[in-house]
C-alpha positions in Angstrom: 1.3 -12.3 -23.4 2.4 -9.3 -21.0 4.8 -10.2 -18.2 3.8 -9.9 -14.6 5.4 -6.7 -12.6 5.6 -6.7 -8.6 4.6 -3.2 -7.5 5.1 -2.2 -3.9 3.2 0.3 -2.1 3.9 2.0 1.1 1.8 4.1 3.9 4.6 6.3 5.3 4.6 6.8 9.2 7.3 7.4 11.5 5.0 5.2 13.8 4.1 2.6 12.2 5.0 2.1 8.2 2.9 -0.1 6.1 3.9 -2.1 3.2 2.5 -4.4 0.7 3.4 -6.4 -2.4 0.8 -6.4 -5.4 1.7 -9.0 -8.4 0.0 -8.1 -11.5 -1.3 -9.9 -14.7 -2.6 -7.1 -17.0 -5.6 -6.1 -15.9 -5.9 -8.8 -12.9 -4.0 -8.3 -9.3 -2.6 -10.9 -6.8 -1.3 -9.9 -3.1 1.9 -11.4 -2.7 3.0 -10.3 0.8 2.0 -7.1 3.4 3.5 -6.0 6.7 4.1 -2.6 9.3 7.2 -1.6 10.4 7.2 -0.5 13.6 8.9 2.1 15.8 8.8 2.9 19.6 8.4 6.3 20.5 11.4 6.2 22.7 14.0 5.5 20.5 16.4 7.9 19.0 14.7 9.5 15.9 18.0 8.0 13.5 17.4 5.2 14.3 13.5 4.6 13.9 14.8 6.3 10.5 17.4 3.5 10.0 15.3 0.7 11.1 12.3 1.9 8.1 14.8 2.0 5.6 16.6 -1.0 6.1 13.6 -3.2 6.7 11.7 -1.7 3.4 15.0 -2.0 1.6 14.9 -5.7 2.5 11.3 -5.8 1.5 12.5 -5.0 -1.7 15.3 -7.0 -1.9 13.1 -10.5 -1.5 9.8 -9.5 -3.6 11.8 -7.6 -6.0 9.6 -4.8 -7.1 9.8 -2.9 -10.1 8.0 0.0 -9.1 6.3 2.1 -6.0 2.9 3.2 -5.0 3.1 5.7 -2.2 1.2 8.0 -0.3 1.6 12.0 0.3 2.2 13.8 2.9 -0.9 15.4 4.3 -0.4 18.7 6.1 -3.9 18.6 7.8 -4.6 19.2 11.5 -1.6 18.0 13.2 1.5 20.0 11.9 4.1 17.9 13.8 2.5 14.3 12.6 3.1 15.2 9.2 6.8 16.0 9.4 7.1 12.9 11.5 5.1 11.2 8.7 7.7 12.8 6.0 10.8 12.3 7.5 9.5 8.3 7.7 8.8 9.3 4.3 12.0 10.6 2.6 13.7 7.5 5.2 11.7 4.8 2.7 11.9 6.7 -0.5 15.5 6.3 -0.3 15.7 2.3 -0.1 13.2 2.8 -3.1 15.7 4.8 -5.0 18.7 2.7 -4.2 17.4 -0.3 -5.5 16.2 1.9 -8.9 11.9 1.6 -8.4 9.8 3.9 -10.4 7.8 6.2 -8.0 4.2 7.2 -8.4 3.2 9.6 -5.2 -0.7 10.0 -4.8 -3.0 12.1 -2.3 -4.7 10.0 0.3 -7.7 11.3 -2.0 -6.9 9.5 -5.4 -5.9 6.5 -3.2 -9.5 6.1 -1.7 -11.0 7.2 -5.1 -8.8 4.2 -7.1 -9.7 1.6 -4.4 -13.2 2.3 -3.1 -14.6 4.9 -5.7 -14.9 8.0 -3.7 -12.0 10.3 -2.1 -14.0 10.4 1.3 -13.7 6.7 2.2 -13.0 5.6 5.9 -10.4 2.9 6.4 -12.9 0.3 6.7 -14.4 0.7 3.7 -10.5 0.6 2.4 -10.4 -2.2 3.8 -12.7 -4.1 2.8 -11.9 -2.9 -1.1 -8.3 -4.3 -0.9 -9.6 -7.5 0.4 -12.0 -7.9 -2.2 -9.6 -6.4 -5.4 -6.8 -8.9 -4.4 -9.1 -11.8 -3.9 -7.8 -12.4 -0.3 -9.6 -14.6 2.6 -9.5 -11.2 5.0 -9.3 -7.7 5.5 -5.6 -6.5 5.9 -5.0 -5.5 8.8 -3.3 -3.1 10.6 -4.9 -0.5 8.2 -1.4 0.7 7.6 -0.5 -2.3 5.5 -4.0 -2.0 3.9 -3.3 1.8 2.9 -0.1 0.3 1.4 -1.7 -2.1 -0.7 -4.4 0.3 -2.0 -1.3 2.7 -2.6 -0.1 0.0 -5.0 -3.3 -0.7 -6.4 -3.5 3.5 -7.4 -0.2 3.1 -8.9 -1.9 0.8 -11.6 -5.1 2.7 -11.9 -2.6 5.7 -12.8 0.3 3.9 -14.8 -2.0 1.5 -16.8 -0.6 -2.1 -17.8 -1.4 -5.1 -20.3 -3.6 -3.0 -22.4 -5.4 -1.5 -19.1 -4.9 2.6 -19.1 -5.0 4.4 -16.2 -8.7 6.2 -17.2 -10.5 2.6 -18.1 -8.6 1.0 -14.8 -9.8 3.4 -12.9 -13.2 3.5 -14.1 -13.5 0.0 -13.4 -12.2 0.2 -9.8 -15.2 3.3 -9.7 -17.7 0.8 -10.7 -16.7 -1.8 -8.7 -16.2 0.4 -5.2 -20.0 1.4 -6.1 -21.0 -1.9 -4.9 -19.6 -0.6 -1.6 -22.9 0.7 1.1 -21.0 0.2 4.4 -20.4 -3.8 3.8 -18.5 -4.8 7.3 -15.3 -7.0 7.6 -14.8 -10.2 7.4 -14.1 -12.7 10.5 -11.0 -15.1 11.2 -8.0 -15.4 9.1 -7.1 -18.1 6.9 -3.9 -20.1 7.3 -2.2 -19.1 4.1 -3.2 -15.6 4.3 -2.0 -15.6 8.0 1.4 -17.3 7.1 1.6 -14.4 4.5 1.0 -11.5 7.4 3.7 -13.2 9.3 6.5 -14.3 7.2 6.3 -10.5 5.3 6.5 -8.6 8.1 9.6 -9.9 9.0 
């Protein structure tokens, strides 16, 4: 029987930096824990720098991922966003490396096509993908830690595992994200899946 692996994914901002933890069984996929870090505006830019890589680093040091989904850099409109966004970037990538995580970097493109099926997805409809791939009671929210779970969920459509390659996984996301025509989200919480919001973004 193939063992489980923890993968962690991560939606780099120097505002706000989502994470999430994805257990997974071969070809089936559990959330174990997602959360933001947060940075004000008006602190010092080391040590907005400093406070993402020590709280990922400790991320990793109590789910104990093996590897790392995470999310390019997108030089679009907004010049100055994007090396915020890569500075936050390079500040996580580091607590990866130090505790030794295989990386797999993907466009915000093959994210949305892994997850919903189509590379021109809005967040909703990423959304409401995550919450239905990993089985959970609601839509992740804030959308940072819902990018970083679907960044997880990309690194298995690309990597493959128990038997599932990356070209058959990622059919099957395709077909499943087809099911998707503008479905909205879903209402309150559940205990357990709020307990699992708070306790992992601390």
């Amino acid at each position: 029987m193939t063992e489980p692996r923890t993968i962690l994914g991560i939606d780099p901002g120097l505002a706000n930096t989502g994470w999430g933890v994805v257990r997974q069984y071969g070809p089936r996929m559990e959330c174990v824990a997602y959360g933001c870090v947060s940075t004000p505006a008006g602190v010092e830019l080391s040590q907005r720098l400093a406070k993402i890589h020590e709280q990922i680093s400790a991320v990793i040091s109590r789910f104990d991922p093996v590897c790392l989904g995470i999310e390019t850099v997108w030089f679009g409109q907004n010049i100055t966003a994007a090396f915020a966004t890569g500075q936050a970037r390079g500040a996580a990538l580091v607590a990866c490396a130090q505790h030794g995580l295989s990386v797999g970097e993907f466009t915000p493109r093959q994210i949305k096509m892994a997850v919903v099926g189509t590379g021109s997805a809005d967040k909703a409809q990423v959304q409401y993908m995550v919450k239905k791939l990993l089985n959970l009671q609601m839509e992740p929210k804030p959308d940072h830690a819902s990018d970083a779970l679907a960044a997880a969920i990309c690194y298995t459509t690309h990597e493959g595992y128990g038997g599932v390659g990356g070209a058959s996984a990622l059919a099957k996301l395709e077909s499943r994200g087809r099911v998707m025509a503008g479905a909205g989200t879903g209402g309150a919480s559940g205990a357990a899946a709020r307990k699992i919001l708070e306790e992992g973004a601390r």
